[in-house]
NUBA-634384 format. One record per atom (N, C-alpha, C): residue in one letter; x, y, z. Coordinates in steps of 0.2 Angstrom, whole numbers, plus 5000, padded with zeros to 4 digits. Layout:
BEGIN
AXYZ/...
END
This chain:
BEGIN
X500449945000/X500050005000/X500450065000/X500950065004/X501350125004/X502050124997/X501850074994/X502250094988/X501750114983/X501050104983/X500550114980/X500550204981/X500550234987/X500450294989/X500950324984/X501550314987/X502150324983/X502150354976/X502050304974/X501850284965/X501250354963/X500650354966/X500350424965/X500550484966/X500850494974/X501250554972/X501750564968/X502350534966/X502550534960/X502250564953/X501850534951/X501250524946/X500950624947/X500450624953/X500250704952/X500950744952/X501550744957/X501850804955/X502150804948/X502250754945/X502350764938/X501750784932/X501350784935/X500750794931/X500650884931/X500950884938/X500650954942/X501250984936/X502150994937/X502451004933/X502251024926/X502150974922/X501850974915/X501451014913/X500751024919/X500451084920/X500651154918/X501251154922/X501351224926/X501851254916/X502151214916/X502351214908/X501951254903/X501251194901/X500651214898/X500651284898/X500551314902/X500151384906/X500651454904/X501451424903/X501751464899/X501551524895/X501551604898/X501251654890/X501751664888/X501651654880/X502151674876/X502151754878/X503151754874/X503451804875/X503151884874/X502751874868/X502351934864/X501751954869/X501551914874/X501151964880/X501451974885/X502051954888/X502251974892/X502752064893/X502852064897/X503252134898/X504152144894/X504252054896/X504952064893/X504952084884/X504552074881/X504452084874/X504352154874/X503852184877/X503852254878/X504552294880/X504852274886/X505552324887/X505852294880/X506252234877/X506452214873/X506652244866/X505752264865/X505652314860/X505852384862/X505652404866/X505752484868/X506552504867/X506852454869/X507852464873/X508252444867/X507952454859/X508452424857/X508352454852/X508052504849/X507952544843/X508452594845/X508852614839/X508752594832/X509052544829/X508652494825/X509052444825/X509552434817/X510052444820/X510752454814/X510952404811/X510652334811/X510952274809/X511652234810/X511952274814/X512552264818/X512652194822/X512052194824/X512352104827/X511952044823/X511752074817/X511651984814/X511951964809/X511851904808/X512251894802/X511851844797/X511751854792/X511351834784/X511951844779/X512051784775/X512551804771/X512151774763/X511551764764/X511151724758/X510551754758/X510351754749/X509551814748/X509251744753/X509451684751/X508751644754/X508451664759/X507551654759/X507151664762/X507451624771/X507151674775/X507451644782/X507251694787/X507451674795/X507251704801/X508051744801/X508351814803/X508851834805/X508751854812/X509551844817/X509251864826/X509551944823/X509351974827/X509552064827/X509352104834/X509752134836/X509752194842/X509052194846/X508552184839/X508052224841/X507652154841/X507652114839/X507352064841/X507452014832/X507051964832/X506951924828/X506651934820/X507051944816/X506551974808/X506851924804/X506351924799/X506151884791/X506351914789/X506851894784/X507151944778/X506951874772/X506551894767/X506451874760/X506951904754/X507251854752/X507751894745/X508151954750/X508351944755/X508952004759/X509251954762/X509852014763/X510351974766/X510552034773/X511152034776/X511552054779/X512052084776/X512252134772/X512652164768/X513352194774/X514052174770/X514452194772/X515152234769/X515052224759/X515452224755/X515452314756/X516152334752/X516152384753/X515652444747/X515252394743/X514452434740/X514152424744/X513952394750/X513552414755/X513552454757/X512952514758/X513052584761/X512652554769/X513252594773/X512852574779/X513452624785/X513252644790/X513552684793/X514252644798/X513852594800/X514352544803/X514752494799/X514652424800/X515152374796/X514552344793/X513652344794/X513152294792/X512852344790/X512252334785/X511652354783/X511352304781/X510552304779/X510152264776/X510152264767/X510252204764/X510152234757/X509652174756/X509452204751/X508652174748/X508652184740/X508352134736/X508552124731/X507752104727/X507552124719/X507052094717/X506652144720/X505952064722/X505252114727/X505352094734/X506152094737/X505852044741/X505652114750/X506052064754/X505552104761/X506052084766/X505852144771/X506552134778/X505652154783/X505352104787/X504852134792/X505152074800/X504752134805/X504952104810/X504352024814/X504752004818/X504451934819/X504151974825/X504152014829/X503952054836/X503552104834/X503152104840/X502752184840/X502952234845/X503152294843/X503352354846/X502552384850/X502652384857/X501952384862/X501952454863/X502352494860/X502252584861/X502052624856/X501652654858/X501352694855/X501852714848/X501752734843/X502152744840/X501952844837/X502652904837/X502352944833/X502652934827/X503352904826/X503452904818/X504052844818/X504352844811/X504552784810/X505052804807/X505952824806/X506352854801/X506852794799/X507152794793/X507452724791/X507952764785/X508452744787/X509052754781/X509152714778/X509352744769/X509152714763/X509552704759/X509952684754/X510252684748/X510252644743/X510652674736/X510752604732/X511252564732/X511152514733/X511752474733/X512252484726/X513152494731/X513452494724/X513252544717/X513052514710/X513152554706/X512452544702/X511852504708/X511452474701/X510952514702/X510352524700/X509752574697/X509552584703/X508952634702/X508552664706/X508252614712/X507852584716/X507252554719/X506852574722/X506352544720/X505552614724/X505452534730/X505252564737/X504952514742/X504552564746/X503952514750/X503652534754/X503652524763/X503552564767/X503352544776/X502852504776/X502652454778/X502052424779/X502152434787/X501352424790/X501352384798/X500852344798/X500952314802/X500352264803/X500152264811/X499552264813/X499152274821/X498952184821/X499052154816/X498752084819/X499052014817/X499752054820/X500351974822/X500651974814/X500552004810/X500752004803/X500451964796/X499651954799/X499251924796/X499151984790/X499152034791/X498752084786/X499352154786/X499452174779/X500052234781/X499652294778/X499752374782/X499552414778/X500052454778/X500052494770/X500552544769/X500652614773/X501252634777/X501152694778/X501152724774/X501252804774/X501552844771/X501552844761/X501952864758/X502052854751/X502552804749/X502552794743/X503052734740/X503752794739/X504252764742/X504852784742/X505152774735/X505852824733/X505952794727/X506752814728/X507052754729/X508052784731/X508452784727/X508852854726/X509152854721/X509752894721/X510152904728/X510552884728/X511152854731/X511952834730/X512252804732/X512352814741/X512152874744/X512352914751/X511752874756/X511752864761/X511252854765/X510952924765/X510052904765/X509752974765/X509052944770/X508852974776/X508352964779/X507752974777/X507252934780/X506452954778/X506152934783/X505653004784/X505152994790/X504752984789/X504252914792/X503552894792/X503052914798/X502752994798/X502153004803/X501552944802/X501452904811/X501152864811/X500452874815/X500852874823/X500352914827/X499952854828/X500252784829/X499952724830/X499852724839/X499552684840/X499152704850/X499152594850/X499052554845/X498952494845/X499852464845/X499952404847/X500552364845/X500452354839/X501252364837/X501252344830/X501852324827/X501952284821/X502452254818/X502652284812/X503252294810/X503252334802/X503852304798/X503652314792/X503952274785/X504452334780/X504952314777/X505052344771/X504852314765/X504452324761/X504352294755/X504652324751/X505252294745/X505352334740/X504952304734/X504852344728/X504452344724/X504852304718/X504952254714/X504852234708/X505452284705/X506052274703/X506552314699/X507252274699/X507652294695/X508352274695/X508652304699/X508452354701/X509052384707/X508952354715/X509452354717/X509552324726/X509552384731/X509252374735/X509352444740/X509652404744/X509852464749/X510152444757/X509752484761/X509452454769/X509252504774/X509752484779/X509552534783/X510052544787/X509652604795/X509952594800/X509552644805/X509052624805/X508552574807/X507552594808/X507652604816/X507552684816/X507252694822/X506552704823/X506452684829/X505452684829/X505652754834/X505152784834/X505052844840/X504252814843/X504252814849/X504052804854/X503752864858/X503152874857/X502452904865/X502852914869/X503252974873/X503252994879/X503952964882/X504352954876/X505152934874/X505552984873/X505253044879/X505653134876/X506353134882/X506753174879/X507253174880/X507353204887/X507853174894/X507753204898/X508553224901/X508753254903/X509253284908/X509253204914/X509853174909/X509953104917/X510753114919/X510953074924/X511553084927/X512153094924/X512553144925/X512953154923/X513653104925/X513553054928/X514052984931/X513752944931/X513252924926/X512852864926/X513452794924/X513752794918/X514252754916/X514652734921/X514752754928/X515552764933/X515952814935/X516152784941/X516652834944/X517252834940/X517652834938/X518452814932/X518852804937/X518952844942/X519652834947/X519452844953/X518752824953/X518452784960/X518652884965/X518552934963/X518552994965/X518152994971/X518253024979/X517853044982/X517853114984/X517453124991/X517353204991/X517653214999/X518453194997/X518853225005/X519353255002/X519353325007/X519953375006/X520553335004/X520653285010/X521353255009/X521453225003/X520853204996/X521253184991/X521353234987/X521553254987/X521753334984/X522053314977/X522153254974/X522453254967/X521853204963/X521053194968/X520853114965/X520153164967/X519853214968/X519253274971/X518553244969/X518253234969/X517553204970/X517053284968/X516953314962/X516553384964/X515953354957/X515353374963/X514753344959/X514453434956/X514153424950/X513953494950/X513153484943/X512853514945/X512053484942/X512153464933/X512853514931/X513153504925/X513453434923/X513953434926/X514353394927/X514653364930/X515053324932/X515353274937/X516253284934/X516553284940/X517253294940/X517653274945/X518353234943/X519053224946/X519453264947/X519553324951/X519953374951/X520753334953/X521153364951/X521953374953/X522153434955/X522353444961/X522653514963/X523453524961/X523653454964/X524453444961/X524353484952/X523853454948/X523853474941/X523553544938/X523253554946/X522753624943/X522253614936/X521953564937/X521553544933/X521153494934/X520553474930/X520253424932/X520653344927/X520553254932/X520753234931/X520453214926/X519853214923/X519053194919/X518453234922/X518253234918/X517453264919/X516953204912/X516453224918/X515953174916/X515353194913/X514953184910/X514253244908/X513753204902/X513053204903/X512553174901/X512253224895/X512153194888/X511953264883/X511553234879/X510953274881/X510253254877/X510053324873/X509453334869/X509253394867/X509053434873/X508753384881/X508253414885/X509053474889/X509553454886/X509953504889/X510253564885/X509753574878/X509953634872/X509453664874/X509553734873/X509353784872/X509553854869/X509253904870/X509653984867/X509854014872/X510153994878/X510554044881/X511354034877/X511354124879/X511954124875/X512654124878/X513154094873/X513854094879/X514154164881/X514254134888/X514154184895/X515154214893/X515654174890/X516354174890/X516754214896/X516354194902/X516354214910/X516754184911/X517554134913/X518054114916/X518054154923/X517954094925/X517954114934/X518054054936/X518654074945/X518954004948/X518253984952/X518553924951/X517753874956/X517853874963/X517453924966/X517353924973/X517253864978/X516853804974/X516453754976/X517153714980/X517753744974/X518453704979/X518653694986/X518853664989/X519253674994/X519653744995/X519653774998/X520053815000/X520853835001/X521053745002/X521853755003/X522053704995/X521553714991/X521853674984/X521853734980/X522453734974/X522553754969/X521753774965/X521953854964/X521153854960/X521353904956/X521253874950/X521553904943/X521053984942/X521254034943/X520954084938/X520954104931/X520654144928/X520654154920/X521254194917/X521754224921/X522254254922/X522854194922/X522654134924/X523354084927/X523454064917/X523154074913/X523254034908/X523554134902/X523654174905/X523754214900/X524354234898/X524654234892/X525154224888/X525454164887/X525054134888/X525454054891/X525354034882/X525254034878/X525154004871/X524453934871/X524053934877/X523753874876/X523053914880/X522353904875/X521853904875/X521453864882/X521253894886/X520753894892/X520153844888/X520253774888/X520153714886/X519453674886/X518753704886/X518353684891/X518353604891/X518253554894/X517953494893/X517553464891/X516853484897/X516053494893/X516153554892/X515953554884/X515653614882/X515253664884/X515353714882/X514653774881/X514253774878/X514353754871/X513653724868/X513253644872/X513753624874/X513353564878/X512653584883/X512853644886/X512553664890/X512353744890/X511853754885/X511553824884/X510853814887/X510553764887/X509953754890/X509853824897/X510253864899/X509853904902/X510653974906/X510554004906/X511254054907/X511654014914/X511353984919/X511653964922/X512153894922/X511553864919/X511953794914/X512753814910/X512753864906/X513053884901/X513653924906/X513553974913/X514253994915/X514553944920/X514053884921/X514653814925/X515253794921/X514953804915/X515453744910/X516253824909/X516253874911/X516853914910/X517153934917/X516953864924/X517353874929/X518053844927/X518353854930/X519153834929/X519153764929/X518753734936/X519053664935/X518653604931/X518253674925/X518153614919/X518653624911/X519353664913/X519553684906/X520253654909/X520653624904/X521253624904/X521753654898/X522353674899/X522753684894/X522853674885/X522453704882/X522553654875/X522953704870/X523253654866/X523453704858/X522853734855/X523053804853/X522553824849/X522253784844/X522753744839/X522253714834/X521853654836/X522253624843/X521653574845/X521053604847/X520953624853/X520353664854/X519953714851/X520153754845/X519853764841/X519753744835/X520053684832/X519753644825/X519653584828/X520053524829/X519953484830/X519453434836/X519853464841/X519053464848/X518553494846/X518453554845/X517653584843/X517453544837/X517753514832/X517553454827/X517153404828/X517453394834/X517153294837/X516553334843/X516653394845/X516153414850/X515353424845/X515653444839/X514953474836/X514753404832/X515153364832/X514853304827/X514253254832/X514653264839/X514353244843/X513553264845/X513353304845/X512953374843/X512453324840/X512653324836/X512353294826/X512153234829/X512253204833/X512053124832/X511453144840/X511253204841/X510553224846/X510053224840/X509953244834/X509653254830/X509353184827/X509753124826/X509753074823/X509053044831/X508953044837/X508753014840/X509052974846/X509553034847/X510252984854/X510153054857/X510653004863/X510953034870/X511453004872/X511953044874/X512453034874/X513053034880/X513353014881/X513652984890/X514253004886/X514753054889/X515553084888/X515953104894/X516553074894/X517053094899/X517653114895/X517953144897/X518553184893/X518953204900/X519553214896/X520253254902/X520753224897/X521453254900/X521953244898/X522653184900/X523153184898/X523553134901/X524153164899/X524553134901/X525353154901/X525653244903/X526053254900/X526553344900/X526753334896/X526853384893/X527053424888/X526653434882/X526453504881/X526053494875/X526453574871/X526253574866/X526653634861/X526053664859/X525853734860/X525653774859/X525653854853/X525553914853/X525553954849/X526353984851/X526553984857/X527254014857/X527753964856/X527453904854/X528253854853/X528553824856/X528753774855/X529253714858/X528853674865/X528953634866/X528653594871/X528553644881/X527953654881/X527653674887/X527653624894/X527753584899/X527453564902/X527053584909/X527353664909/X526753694915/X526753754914/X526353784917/X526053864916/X525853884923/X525753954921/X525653964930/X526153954934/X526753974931/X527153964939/X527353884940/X526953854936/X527153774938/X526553734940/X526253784941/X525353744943/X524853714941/X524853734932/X524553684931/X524953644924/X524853594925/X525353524919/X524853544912/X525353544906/X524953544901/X524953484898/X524353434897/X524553374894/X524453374889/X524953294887/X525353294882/X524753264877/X524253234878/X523853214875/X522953244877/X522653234872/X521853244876/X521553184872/X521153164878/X520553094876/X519953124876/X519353114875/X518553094875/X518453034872/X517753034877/X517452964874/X516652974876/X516552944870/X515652984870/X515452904869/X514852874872/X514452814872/X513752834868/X513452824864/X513052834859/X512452794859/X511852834864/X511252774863/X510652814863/X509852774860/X509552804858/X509052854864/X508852884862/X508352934867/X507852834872/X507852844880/X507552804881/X507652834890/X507552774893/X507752784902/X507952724903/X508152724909/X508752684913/X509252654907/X509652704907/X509952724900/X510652634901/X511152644908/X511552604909/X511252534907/X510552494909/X510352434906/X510252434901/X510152464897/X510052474889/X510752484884/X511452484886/X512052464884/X511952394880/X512452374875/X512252324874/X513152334870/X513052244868/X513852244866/X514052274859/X513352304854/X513352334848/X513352424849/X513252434854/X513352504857/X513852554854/X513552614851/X514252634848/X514552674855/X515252664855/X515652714856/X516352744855/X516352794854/X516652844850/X517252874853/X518152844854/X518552874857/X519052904854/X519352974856/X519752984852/X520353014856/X520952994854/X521553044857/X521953064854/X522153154857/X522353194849/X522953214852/X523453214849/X524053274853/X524053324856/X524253344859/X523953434862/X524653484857/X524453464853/X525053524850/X524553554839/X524853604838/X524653644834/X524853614826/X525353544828/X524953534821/X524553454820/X524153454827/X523553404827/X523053414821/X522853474819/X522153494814/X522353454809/X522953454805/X523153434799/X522853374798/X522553324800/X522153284799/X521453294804/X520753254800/X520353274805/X520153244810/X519653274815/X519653204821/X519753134821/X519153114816/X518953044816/X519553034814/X520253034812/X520853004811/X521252974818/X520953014821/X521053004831/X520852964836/X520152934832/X520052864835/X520052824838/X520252804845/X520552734847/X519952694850/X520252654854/X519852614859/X519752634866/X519352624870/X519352624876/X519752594881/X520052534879/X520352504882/X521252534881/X521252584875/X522052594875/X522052664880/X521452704880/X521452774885/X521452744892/X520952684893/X521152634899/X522052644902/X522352594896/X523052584899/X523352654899/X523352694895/X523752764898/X523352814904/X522952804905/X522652834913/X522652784916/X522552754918/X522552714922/X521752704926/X521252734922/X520552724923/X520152674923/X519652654923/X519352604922/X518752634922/X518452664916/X517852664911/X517052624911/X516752654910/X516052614908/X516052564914/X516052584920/X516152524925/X515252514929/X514852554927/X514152514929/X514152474923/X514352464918/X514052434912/X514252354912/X513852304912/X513952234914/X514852214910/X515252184915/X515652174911/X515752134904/X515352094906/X515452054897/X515352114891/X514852164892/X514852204888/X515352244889/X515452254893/X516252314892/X516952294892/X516952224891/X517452184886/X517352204880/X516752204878/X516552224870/X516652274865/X516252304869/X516452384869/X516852424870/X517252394874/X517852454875/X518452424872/X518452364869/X519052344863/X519052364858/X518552404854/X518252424847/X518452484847/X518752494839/X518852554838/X518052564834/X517852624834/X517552654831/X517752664821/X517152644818/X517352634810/X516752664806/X516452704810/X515852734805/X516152794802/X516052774794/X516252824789/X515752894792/X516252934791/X515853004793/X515753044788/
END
């Protein structure tokens, strides 16, 4: 009898089991399919791989899509801003296996012909019913040329929804590239200016006088008093921080300091041949006059050659700019490394001011590039663009342009001694901070 007992319980809790299985919701009703979608536009085709028109399932950033007669384009007539684009061939179709659960206001998608072959006309489809039925947005597109060019679809959809590119019947091959969805209530906001990490674990005691912890509503920064400068500065840049105040060109020492530390005035950089450096910019932060005279306290400028500071750094600062307009926000820490930098009066400088503050021999930034969203740091992923560049501090850095300056994150790593992007999951910041940056600009 008691083996009998035995044998039934056995029997229900696997029965029970088997149950609890059944009862599984698929993905597409629960929430992870909803944040899934949300966190991963725009999607750049950067992580999948299709090397055959054959019809098939491709995995990608943003989730799971059907490409019919497309591939994964990677040859160098592939137009595409990273290493991957979508290339489509004939009549065929790139549409997604998932449904985006937010409200949608528009839909923008970059375009071109591949290589050298004729025009292609295609359509936006979406479908509200799992992909049973497609409707056309907008007008039939007609691509015609070789440069990626954006197009905006106003939709103003309130239901879930899935969407297609259908190209039309033609000898020419197109490439897409960039489908950003914008998103209901996805407005850009002012978030933390040290959301990525501390770099050199900074606190907020007098006694670290070369390693300073100063938070300020602009920006975040590692003061050095030894260097009379800051060690890095940290700052967060969305549209929600643009505006028309105008630049204040107010240089004033930062109060906020310690008292018994080195506090650069606007006077400690004069006749010295090196430009009063900002870090974060001023156009970073015109959003309102008080915004705008933070970023010309002293312990956000360091030492620069005129032609860095003025061609080249202002270069990368204003391209960074450019990439608010496309649908991003943007995480940048900047400072310099080394002594000695060469300037408009000649020959190698390593201090100014009496000895107080070191001109360095190099300038870093690095900008992390992702799309307008919230809890910005769990939305990193290991196709994340980021954008690092180290320029010599001397006058004839212009002679090439920024983007010839690009490195990795991991080589500004080994010369500071920082450690970067340190909220962001390590596996991912393996990834990401290996890679040089290779988008044709």
């Amino acid at each position: 009898m008691k083996r009998l007992n035995l044998l039934l319980i056995l029997l229900l809790t696997l029965t029970f089991s088997c149950k609890k299985e059944e009862i599984d919701i698929p993905l597409e009703s629960e929430n992870y399919e909803v944040k899934r979608a949300a966190a991963t536009f725009p999607e750049t085709f950067e992580g999948g791989t299709k090397t055959s028109y054959t019809a098939g399932n491709c995995s990608l950033g943003s989730g799971t899509w059907y490409f019919n007669n497309a591939l994964i384009g990677t040859s160098s007539s592939d137009r595409k801003t990273g290493s991957k684009s979508a290339r489509i061939q004939s009549s065929g179709s790139i549409q997604m296996n998932f449904n985006n659960y937010f409200a949608v206001n528009f839909v923008t998608i970059s375009h071109a012909k591949y290589g050298t072959t004729s025009n292609s006309s295609w359509q936006l489809l979406y479908s509200i019913d799992g992909g049973t039925t497609w409707i056309q947005t907008g007008s039939t597109i007609t691509t015609t040329s070789t440069s990626l060019t954006s197009t905006t679809f106003t939709l103003n959809l309130t239901t879930p929804a899935r969407f297609k590119i259908q190209k039309l019947s033609g000898s020419g091959i197109l490439n897409i590239d960039n489908f950003l969805i914008d998103e209901v209530g996805e407005d850009p906001t002012r978030d933390n200016n040290m959301a990525l990490g501390n770099p050199s674990g900074a606190i907020t005691n007098v006694v670290n006088s070369t390693n300073y912890l100063l938070v300020k509503t602009q920006y975040t920064l590692s003061y050095n008093s030894q260097r009379g400068g800051p060690n890095w500065v940290s700052w967060h840049l969305s549209s929600a921080w643009k505006g028309p105040a105008p630049r204040c060109d107010c240089f004033n020492l930062d109060s906020q300091l310690p008292s018994t530390f080195f506090r650069a005035s606007s006077s400690s950089y004069t006749g010295s041949g090196f430009d009063r450096g900002h870090m974060c910019p001023s156009e970073d932060r015109d959003g309102s006059s008080t915004d705008n005279s933070a970023t010309f306290l002293m312990s956000n400028i360091l030492p620069q050659a005129p032609n860095n500071n003025q061609i080249t750094w202002n270069n990368f600062e204003a391209y960074c700019r450019t990439l608010l307009n496309q649908g991003n926000e943007i995480y940048i820490i900047s400072g310099g490394v080394g002594s000695g930098g060469t300037g408009s009066n000649g020959g190698v400088t390593t201090t100014i001011s009496n000895g107080q503050i070191t001109v360095p021999q190099s300038m870093w930034k690095i900008a992390l590039v992702i799309p307008i969203g919230s809890n910005d740091v769990t939305r990193v992923t290991n196709t994340t663009r980021v954008i690092s560049i180290l320029t010599p501090n001397n006058q004839t850095v212009s002679s090439q342009p920024w983007w010839s300056y690009r490195t990795s994150v991991d080589q500004i790593e080994a010369l500071t001694g920082y450690d970067f992007l340190s909220n962001v999951p390590v596996d991912i910041q393996t990834q990401i901070e290996s890679v040089t940056d290779n988008v044709v600009i």
